[in-house]
mmCIF file of the N, C-alpha and C atoms, coordinates in Angstrom:
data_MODEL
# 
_entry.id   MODEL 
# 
loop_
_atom_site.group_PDB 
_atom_site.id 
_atom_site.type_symbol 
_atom_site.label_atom_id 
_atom_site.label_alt_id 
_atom_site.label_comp_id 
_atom_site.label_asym_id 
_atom_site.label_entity_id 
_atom_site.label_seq_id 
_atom_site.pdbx_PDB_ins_code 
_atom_site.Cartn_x 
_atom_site.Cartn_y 
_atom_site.Cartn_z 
_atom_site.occupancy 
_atom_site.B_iso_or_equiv 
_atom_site.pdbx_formal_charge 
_atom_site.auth_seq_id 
_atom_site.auth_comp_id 
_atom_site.auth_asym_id 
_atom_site.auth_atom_id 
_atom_site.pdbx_PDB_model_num 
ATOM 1   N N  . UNK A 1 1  ? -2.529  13.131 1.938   1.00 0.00 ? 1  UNK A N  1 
ATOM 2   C CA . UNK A 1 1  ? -2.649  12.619 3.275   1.00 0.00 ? 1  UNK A CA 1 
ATOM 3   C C  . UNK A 1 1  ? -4.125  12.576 3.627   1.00 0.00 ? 1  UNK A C  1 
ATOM 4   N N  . UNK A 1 2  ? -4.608  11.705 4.362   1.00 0.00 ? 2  UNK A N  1 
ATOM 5   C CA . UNK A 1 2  ? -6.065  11.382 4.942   1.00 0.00 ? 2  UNK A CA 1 
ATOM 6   C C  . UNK A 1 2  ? -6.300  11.142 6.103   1.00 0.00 ? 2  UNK A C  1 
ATOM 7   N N  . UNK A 1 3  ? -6.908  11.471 6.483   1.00 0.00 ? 3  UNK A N  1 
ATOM 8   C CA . UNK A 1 3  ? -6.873  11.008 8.374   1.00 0.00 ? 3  UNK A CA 1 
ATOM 9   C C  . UNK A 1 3  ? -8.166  10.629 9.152   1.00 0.00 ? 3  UNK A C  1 
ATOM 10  N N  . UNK A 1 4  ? -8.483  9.869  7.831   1.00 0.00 ? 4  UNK A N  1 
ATOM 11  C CA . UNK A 1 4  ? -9.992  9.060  8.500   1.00 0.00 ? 4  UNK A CA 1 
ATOM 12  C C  . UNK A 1 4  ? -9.597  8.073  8.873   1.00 0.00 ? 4  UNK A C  1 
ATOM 13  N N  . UNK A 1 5  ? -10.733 7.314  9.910   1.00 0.00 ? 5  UNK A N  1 
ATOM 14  C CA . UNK A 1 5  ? -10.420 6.350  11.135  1.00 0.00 ? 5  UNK A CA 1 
ATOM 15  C C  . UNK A 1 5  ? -9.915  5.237  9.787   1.00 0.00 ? 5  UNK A C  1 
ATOM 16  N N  . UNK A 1 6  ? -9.485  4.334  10.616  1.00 0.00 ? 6  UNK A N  1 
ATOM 17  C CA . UNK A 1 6  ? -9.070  3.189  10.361  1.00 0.00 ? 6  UNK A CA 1 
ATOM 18  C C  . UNK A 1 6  ? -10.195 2.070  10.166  1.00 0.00 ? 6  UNK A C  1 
ATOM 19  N N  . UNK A 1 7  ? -10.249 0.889  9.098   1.00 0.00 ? 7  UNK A N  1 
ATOM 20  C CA . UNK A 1 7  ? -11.419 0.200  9.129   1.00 0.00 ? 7  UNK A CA 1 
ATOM 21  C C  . UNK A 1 7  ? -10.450 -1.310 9.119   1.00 0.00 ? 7  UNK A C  1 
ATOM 22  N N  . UNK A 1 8  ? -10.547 -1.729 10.352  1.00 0.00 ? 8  UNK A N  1 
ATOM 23  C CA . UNK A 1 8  ? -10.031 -3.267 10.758  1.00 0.00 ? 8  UNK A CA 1 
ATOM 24  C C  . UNK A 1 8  ? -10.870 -4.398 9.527   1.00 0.00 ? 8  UNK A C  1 
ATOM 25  N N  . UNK A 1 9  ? -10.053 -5.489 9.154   1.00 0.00 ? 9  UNK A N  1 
ATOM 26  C CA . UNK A 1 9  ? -10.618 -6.745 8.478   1.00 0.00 ? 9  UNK A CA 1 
ATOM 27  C C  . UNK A 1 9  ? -9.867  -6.607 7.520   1.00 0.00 ? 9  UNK A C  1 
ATOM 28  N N  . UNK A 1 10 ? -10.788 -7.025 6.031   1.00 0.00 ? 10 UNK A N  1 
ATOM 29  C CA . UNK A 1 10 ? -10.361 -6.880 4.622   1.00 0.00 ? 10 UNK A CA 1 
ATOM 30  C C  . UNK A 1 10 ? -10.925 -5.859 4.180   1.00 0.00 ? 10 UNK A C  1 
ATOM 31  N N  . UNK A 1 11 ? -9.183  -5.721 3.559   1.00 0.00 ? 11 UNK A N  1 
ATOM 32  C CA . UNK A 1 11 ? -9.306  -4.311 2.945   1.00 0.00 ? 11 UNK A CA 1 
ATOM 33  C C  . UNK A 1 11 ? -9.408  -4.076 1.304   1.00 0.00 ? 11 UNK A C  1 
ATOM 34  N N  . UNK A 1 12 ? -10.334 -3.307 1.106   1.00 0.00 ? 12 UNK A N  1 
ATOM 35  C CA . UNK A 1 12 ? -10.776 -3.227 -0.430  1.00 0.00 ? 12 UNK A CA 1 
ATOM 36  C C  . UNK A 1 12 ? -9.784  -2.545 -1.140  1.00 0.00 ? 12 UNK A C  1 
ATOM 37  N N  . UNK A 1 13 ? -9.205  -2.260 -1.816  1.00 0.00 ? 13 UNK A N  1 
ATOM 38  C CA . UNK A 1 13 ? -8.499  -1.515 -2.364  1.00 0.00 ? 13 UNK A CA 1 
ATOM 39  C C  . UNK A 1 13 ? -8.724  -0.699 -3.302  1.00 0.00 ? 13 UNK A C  1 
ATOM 40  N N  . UNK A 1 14 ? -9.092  -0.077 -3.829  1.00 0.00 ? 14 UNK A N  1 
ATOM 41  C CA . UNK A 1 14 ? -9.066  0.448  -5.445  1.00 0.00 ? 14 UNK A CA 1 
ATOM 42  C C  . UNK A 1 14 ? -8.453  1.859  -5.805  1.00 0.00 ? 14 UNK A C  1 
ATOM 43  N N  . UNK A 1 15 ? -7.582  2.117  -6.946  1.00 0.00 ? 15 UNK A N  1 
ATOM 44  C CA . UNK A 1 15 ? -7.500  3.049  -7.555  1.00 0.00 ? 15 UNK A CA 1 
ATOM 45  C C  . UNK A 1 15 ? -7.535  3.344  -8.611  1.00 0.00 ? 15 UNK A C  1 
ATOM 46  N N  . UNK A 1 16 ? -7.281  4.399  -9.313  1.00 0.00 ? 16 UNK A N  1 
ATOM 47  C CA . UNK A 1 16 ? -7.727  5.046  -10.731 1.00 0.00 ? 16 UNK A CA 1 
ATOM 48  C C  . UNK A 1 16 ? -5.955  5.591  -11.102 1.00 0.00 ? 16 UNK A C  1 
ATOM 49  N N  . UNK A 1 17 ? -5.706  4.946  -12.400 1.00 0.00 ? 17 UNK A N  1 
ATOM 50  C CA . UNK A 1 17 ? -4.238  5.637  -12.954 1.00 0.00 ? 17 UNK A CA 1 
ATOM 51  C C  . UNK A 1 17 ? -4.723  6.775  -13.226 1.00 0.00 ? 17 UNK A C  1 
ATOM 52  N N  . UNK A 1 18 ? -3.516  7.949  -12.870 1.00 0.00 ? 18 UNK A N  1 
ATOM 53  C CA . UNK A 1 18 ? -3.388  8.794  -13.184 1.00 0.00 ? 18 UNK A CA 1 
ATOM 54  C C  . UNK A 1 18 ? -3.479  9.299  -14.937 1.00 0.00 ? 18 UNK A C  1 
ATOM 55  N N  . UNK A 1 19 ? -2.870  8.646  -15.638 1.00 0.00 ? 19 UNK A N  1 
ATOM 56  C CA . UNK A 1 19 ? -2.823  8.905  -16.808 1.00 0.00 ? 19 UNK A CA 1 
ATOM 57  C C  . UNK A 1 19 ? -3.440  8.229  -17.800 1.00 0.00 ? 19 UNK A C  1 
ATOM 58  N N  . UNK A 1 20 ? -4.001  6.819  -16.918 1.00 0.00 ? 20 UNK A N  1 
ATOM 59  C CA . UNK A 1 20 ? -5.036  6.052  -18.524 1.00 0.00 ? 20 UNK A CA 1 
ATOM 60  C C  . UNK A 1 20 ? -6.182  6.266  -17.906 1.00 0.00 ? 20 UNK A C  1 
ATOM 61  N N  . UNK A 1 21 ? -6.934  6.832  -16.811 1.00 0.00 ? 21 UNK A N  1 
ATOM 62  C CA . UNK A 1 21 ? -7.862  6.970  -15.644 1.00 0.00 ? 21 UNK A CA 1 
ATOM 63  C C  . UNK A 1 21 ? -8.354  5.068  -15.888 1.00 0.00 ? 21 UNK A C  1 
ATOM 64  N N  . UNK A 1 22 ? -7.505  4.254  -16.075 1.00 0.00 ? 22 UNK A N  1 
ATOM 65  C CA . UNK A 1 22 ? -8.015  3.003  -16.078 1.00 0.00 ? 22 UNK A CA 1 
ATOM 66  C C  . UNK A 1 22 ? -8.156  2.648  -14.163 1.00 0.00 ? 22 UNK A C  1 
ATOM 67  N N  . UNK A 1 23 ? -9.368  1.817  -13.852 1.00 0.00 ? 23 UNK A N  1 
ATOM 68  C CA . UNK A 1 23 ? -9.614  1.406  -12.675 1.00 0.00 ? 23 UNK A CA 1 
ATOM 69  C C  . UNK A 1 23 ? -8.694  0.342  -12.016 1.00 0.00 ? 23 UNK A C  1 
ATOM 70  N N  . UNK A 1 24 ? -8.202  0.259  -11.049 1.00 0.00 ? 24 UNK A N  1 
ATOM 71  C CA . UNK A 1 24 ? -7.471  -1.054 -10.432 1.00 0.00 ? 24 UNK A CA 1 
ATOM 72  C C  . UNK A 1 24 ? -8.277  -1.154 -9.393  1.00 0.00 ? 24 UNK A C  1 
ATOM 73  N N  . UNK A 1 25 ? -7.985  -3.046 -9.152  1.00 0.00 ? 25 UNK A N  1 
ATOM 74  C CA . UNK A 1 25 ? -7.983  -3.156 -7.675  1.00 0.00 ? 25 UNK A CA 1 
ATOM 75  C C  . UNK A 1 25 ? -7.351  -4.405 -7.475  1.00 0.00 ? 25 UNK A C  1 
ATOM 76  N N  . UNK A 1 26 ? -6.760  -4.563 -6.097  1.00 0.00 ? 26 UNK A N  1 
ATOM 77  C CA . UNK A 1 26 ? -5.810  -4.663 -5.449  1.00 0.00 ? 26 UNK A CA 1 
ATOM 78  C C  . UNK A 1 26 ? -6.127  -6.671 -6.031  1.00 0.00 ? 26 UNK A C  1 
ATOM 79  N N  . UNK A 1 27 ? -5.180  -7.477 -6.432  1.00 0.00 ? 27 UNK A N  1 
ATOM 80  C CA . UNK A 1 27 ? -5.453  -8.843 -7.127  1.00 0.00 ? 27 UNK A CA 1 
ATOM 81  C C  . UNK A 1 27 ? -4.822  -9.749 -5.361  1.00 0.00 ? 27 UNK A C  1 
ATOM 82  N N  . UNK A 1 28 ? -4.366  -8.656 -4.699  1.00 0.00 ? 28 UNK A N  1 
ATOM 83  C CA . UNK A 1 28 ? -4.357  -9.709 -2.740  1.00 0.00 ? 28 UNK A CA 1 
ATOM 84  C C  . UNK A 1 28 ? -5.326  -9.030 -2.163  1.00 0.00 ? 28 UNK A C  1 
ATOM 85  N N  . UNK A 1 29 ? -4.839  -9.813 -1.148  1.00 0.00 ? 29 UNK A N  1 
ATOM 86  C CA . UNK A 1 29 ? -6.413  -9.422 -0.253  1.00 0.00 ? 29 UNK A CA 1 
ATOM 87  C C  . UNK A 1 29 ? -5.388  -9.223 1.243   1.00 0.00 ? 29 UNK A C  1 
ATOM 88  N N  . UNK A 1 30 ? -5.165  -8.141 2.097   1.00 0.00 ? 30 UNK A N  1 
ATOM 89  C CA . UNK A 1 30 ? -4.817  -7.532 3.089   1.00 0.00 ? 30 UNK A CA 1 
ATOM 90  C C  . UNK A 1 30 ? -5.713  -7.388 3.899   1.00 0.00 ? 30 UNK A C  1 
ATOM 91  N N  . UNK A 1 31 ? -5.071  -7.987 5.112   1.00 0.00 ? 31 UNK A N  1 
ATOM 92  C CA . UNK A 1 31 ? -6.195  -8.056 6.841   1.00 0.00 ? 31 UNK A CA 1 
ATOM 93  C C  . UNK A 1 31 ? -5.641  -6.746 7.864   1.00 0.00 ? 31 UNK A C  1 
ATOM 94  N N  . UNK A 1 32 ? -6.173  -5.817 7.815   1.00 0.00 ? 32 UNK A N  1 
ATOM 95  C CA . UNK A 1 32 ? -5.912  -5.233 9.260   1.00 0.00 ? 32 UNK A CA 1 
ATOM 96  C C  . UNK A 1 32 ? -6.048  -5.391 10.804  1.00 0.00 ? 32 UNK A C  1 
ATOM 97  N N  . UNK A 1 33 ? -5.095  -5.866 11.117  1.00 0.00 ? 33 UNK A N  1 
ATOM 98  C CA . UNK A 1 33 ? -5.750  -6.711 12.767  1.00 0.00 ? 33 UNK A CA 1 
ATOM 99  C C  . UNK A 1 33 ? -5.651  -5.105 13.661  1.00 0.00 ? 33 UNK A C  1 
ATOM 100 N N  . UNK A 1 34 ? -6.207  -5.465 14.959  1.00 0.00 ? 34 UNK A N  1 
ATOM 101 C CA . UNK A 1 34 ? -6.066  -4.292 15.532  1.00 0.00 ? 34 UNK A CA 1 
ATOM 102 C C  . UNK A 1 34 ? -5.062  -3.832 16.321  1.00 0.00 ? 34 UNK A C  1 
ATOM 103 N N  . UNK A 1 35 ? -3.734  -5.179 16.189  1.00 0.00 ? 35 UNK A N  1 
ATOM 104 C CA . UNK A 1 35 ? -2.383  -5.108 16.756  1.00 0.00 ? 35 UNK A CA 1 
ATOM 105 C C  . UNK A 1 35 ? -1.575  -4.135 15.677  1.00 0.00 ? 35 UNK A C  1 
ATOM 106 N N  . UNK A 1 36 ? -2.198  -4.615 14.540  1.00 0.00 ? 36 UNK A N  1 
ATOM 107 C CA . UNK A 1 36 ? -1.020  -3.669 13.486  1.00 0.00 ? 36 UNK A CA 1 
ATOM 108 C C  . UNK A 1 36 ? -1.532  -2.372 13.515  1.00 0.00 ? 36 UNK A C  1 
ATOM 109 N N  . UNK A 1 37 ? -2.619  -1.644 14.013  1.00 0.00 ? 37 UNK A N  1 
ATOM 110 C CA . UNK A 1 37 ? -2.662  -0.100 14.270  1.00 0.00 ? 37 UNK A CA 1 
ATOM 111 C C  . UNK A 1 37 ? -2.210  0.273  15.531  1.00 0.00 ? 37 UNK A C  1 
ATOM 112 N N  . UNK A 1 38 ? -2.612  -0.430 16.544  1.00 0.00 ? 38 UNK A N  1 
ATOM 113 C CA . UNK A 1 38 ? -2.387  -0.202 17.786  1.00 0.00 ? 38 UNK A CA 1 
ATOM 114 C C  . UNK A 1 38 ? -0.801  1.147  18.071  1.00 0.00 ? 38 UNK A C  1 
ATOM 115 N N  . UNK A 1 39 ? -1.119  2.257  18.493  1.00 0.00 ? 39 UNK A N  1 
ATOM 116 C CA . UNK A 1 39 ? 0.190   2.881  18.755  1.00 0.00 ? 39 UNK A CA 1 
ATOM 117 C C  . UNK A 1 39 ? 0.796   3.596  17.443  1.00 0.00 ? 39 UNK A C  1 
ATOM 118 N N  . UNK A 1 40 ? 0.208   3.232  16.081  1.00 0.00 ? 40 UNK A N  1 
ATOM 119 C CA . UNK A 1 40 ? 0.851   3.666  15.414  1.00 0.00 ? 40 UNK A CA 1 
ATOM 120 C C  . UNK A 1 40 ? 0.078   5.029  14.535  1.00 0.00 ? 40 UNK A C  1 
ATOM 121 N N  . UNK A 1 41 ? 1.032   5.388  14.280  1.00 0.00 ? 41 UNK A N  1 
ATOM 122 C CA . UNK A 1 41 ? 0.640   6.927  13.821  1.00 0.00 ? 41 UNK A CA 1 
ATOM 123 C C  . UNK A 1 41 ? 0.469   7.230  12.265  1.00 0.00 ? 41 UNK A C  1 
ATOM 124 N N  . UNK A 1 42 ? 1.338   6.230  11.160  1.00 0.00 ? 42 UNK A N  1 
ATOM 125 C CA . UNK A 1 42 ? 1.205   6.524  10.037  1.00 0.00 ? 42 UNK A CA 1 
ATOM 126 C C  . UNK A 1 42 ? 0.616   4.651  9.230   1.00 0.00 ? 42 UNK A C  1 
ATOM 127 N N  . UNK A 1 43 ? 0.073   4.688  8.419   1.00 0.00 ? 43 UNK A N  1 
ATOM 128 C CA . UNK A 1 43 ? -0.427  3.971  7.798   1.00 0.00 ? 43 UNK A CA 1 
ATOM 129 C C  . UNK A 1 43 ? -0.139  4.495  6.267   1.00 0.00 ? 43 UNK A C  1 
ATOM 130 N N  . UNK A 1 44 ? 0.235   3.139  5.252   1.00 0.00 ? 44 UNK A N  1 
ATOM 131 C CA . UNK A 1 44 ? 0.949   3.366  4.002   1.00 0.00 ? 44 UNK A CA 1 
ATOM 132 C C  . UNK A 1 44 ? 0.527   2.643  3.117   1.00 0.00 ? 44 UNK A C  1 
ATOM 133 N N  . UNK A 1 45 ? -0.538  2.864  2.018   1.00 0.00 ? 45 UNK A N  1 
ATOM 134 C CA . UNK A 1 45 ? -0.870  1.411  1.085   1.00 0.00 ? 45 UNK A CA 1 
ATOM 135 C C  . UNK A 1 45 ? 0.526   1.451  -0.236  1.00 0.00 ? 45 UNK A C  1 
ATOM 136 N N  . UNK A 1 46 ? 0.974   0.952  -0.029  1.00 0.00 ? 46 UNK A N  1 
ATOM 137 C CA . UNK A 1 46 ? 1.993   0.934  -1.546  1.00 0.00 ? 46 UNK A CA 1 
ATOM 138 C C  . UNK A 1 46 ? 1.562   -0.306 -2.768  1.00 0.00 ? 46 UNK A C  1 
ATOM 139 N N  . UNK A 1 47 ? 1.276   0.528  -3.572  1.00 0.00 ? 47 UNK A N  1 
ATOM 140 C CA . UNK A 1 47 ? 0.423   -0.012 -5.052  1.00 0.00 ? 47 UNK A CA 1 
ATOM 141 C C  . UNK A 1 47 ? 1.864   -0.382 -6.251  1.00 0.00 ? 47 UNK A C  1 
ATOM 142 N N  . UNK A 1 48 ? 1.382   -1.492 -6.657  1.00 0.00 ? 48 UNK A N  1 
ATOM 143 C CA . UNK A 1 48 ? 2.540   -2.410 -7.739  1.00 0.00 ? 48 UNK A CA 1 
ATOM 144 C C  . UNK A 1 48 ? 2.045   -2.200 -9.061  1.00 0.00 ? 48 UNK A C  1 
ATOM 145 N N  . UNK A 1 49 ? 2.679   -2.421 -10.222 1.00 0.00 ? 49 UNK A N  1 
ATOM 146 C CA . UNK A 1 49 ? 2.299   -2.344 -11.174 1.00 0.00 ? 49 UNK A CA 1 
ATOM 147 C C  . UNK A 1 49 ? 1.749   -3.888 -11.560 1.00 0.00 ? 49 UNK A C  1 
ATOM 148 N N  . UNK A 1 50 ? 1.888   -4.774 -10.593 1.00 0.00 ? 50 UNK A N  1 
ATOM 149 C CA . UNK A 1 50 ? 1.520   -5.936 -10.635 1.00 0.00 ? 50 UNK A CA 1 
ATOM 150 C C  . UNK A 1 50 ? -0.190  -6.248 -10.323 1.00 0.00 ? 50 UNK A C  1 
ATOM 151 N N  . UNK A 1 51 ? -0.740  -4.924 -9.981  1.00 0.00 ? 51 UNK A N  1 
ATOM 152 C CA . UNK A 1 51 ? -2.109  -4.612 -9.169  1.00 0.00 ? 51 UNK A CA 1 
ATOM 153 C C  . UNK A 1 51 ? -2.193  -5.294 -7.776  1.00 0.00 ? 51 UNK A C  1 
ATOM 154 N N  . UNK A 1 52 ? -0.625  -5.527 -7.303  1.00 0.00 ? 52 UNK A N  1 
ATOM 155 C CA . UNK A 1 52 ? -0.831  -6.134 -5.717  1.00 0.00 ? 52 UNK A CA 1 
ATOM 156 C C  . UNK A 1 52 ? -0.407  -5.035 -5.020  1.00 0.00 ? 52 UNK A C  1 
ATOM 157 N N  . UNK A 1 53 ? -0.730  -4.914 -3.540  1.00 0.00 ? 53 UNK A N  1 
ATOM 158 C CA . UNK A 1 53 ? -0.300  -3.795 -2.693  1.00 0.00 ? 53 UNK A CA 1 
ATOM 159 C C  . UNK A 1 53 ? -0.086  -4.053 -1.486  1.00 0.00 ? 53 UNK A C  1 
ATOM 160 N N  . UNK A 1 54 ? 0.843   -3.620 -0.788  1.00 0.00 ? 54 UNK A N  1 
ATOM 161 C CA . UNK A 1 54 ? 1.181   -3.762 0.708   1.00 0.00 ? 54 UNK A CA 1 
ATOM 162 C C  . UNK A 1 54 ? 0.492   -3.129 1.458   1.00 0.00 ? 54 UNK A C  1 
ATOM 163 N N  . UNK A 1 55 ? 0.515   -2.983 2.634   1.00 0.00 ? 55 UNK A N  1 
ATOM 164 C CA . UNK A 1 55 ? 0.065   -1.549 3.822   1.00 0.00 ? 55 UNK A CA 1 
ATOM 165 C C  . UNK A 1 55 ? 1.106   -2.060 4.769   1.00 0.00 ? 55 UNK A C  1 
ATOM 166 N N  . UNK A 1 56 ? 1.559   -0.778 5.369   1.00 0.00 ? 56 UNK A N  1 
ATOM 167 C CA . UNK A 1 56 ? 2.347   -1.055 6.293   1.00 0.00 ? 56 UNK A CA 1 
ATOM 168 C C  . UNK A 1 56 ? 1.916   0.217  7.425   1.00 0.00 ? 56 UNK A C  1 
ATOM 169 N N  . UNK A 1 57 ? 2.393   0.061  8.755   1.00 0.00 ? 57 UNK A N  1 
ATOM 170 C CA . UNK A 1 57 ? 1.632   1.211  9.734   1.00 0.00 ? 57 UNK A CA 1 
ATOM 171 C C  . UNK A 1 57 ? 3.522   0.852  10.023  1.00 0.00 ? 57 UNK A C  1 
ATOM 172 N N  . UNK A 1 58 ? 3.643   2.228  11.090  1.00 0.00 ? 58 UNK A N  1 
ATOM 173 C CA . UNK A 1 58 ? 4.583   2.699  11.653  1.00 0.00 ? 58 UNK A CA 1 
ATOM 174 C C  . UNK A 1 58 ? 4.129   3.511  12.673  1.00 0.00 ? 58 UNK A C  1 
ATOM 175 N N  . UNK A 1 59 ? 5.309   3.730  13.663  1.00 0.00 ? 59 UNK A N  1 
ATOM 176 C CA . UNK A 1 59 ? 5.436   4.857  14.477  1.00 0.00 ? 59 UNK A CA 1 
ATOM 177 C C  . UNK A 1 59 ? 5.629   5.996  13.975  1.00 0.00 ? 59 UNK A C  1 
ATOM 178 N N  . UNK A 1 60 ? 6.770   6.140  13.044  1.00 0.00 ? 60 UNK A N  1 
ATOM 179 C CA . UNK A 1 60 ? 7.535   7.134  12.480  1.00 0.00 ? 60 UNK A CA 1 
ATOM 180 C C  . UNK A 1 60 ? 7.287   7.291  11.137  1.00 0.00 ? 60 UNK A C  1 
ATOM 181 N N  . UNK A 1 61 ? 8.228   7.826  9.971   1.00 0.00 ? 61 UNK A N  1 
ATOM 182 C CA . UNK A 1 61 ? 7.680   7.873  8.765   1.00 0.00 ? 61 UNK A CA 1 
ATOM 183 C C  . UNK A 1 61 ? 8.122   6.351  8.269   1.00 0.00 ? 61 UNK A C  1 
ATOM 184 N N  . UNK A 1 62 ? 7.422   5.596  7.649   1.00 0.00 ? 62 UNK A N  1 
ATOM 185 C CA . UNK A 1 62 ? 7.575   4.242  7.134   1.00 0.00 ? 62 UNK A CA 1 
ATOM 186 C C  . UNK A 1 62 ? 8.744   4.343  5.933   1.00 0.00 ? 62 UNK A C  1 
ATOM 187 N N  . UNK A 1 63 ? 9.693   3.095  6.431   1.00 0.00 ? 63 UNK A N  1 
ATOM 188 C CA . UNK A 1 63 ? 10.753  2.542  5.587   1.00 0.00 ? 63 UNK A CA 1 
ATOM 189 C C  . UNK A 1 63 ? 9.929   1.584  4.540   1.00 0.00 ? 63 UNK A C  1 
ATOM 190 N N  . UNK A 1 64 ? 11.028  1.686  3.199   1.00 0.00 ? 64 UNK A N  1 
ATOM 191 C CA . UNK A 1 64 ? 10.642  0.960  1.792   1.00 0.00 ? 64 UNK A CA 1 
ATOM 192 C C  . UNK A 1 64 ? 10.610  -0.477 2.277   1.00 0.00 ? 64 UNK A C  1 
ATOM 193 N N  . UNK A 1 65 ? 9.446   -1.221 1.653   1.00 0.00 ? 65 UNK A N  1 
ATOM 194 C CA . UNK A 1 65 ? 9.450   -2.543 1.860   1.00 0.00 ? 65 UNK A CA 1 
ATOM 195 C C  . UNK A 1 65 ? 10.353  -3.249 0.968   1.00 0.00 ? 65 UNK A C  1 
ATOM 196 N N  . UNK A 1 66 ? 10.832  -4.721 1.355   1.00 0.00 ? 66 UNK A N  1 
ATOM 197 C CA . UNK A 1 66 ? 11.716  -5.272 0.203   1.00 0.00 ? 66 UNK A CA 1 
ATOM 198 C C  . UNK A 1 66 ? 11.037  -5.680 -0.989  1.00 0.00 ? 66 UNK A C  1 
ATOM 199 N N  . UNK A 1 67 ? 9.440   -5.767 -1.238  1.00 0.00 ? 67 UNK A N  1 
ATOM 200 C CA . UNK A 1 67 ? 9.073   -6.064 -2.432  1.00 0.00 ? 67 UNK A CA 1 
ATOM 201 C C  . UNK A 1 67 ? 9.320   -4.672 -3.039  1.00 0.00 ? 67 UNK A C  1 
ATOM 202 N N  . UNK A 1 68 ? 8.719   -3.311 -2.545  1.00 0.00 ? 68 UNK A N  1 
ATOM 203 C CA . UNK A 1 68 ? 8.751   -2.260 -2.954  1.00 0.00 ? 68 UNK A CA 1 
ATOM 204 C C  . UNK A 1 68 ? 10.298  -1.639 -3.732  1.00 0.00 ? 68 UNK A C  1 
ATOM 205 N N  . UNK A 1 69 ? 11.694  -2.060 -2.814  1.00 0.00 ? 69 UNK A N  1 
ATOM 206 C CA . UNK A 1 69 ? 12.774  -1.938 -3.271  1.00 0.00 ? 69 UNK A CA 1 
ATOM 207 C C  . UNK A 1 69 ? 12.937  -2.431 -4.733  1.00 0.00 ? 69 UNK A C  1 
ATOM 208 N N  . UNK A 1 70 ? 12.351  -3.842 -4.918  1.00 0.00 ? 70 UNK A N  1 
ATOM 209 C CA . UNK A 1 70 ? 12.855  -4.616 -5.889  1.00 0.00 ? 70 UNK A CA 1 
ATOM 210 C C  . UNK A 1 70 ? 12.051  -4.282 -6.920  1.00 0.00 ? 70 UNK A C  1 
ATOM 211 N N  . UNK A 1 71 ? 10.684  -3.860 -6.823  1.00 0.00 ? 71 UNK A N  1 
ATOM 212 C CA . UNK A 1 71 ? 10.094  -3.154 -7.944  1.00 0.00 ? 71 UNK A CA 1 
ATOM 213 C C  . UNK A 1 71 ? 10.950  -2.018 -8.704  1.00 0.00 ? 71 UNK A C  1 
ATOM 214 N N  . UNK A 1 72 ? 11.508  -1.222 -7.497  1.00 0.00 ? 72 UNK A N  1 
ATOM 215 C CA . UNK A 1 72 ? 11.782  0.270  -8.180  1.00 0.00 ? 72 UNK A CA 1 
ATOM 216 C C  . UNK A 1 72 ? 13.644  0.173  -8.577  1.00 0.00 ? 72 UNK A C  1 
ATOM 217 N N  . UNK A 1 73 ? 13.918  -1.309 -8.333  1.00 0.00 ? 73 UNK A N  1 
ATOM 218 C CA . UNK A 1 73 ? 15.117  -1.475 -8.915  1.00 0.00 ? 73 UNK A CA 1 
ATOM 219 C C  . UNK A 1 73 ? 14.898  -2.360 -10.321 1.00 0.00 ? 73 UNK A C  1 
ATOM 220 N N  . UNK A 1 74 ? 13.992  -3.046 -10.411 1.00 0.00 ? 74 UNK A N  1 
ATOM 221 C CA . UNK A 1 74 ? 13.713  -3.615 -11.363 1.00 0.00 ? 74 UNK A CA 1 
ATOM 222 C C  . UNK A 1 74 ? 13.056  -1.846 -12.544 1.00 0.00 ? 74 UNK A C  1 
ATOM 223 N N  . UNK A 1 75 ? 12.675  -1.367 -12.484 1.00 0.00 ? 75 UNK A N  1 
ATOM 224 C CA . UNK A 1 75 ? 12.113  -0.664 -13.200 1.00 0.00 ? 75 UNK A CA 1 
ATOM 225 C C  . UNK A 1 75 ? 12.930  0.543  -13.523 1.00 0.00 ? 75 UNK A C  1 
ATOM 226 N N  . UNK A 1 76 ? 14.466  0.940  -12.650 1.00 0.00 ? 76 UNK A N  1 
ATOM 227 C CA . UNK A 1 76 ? 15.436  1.738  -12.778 1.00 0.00 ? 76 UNK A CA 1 
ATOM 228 C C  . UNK A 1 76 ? 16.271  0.865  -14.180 1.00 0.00 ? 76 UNK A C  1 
ATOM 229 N N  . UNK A 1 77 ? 16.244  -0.421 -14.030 1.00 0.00 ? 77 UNK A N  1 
ATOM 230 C CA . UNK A 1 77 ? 16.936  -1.290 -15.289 1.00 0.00 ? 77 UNK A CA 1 
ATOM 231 C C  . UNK A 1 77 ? 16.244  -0.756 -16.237 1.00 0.00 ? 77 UNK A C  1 
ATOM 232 N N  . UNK A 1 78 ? 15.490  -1.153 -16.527 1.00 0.00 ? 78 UNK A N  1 
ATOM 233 C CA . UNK A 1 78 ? 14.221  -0.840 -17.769 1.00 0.00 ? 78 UNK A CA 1 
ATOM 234 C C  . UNK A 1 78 ? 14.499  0.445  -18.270 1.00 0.00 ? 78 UNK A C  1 
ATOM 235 N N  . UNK A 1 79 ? 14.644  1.111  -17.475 1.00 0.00 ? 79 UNK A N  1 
ATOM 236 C CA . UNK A 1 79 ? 14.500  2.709  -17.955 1.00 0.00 ? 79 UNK A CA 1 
ATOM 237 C C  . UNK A 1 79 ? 15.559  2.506  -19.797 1.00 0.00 ? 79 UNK A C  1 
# 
């Protein structure tokens, strides 16, 4: 969890895998307007194996997105 301010516009993305420490970054490009923080309390980047990622803000604890569903049903097949 992190609880530094919020930075409105485009958002950079990047992370590091856990296990190949290979670098990503995000292949969309996500706008934070200042309507989608406004009031809200939690903020969520969810990372794809596709190197694309959502953010979603909420009031409460944030529900699975439908791309996010279909990833982790697509990848329950695979298993």
């Amino acid at each position: 969890m992190n609880t530094s301010p919020v930075i409105l516009g485009l958002q950079i993305v990047t992370w590091k895998d856990a296990k190949t420490s290979e670098l990503h970054t995000a292949k969309n490009q996500v706008f934070l307007k200042k309507n989608d923080v406004k009031d809200m309390k939690y903020l969520v980047v969810h990372l794809y194996p596709d190197d694309t990622i959502e953010i979603v803000t909420s009031l409460n604890w944030p529900n699975p997105t439908e791309k996010g569903l279909k990833w982790q049903e697509e990848i329950r097949k695979n298993k």
